[in-house]
N, C-alpha and C positions, 0 to 999 in steps of 0.2 A: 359612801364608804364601801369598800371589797373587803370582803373578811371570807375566811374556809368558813363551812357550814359543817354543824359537827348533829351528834346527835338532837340534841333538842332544838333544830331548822328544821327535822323531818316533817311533819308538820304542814309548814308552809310550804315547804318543797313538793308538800301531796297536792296541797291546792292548784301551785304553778302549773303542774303534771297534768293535771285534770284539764284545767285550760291549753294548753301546748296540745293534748291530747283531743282535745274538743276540733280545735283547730282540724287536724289530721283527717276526723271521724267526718267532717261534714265535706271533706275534699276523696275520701278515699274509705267510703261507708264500707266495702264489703270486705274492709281489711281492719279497720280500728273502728272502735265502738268507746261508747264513753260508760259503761256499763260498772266499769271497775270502782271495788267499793273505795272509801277514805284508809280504811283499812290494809287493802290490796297494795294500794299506789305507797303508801308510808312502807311497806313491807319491797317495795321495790326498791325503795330508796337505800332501806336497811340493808339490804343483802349486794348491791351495788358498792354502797362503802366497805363492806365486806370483802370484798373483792378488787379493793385498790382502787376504785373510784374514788376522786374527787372532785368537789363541788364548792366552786366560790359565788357567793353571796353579794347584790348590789343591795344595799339598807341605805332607806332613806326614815334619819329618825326612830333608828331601831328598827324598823319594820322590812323584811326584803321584800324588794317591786322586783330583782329578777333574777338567775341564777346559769351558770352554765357548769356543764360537770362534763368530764374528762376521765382520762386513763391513757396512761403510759404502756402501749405496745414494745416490746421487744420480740424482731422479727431475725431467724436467726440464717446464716449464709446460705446460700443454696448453690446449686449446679450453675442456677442463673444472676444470682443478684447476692450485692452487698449483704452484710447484715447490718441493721439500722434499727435505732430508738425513736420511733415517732409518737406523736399522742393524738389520740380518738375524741375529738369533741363530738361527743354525744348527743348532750343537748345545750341549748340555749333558748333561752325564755325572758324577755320581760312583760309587762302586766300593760294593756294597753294603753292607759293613761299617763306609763312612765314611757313611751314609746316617744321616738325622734327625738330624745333631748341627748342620745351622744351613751348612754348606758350601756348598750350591747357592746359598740367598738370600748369602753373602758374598762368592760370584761374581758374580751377576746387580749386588750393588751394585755392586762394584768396574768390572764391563762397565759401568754406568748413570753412573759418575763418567768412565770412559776416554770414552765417546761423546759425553756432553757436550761434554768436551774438544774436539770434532772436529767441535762443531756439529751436533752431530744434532738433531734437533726431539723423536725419541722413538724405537721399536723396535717391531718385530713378529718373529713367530715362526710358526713353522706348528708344530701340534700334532695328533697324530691320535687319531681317536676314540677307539679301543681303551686311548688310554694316560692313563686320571685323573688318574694322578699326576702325571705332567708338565703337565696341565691344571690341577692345584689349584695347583702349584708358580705356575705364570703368575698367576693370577687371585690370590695369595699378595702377588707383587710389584706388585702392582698395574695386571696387563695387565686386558682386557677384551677379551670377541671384539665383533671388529670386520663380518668375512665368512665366511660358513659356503661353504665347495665342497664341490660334492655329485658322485659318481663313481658310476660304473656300469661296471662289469666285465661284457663280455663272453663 
């Protein structure tokens, strides 16, 4: 079942974070650490919804195994371009033992029916190079890269 995550999912939402974050730290050490307390990461979450984030919930048996959260950009006309409603998938997470049974795409849909709702035109997402699988997940749903950023570490 998909359900919004409200205040009392922070929580578990810190644990996902922690892992999703582990992830990161062991592909990209000198940028992410997993240092951050239970405290820190539930304090992220809070100030996130604060700010017009939202975050829907996969529960199996009451329990969430994964979550993806969002936000509704409004980008406004320029010299150069449209003005457009898109939304930021942030993150996406499930727990790996709920992995390959179909949960990420029944999140990603259920985000792609809520955004509509809210007028969006369409979504992006930043995805890093290290991580295919969240790269095949995109291209899955039917994203396409749009702009490659290129970085240089000093």
């Amino acid at each position: 079942m998909i359900d919004t995550a409200d205040d009392s999912d922070i929580p578990a939402l810190a644990d996902m974070l922690h892992a999703l974050n582990a992830h990161h730290a062991s592909d990209l050490p000198d940028r992410f650490h997993t240092d951050g307390s239970g405290a820190a990461l539930q304090s992220f979450f809070t100030q996130k919804l604060g700010q017009g984030a939202r975050v829907l919930l996969y529960r199996t048996e009451g329990v969430p195994r994964g979550y993806l959260m969002w936000q509704a950009i409004d980008t406004a006309a320029t010299a150069l371009e449209h003005p457009r409603r898109q939304a930021l998938l942030d993150h996406i997470y499930v727990q790996p033992i709920w992995r390959h049974r179909g949960l990420a795409q029944r999140l990603i849909a259920r985000f792609e029916r809520d955004i509509a709702a809210e007028g969006c035109s369409g979504w992006i997402t930043r995805v890093h190079a290290f991580n295919a699988p969240s790269a095949a997940l995109m291209r899955g749903a039917g994203a396409h890269l749009a702009v490659e950023v290129y970085e240089k570490r000093l």
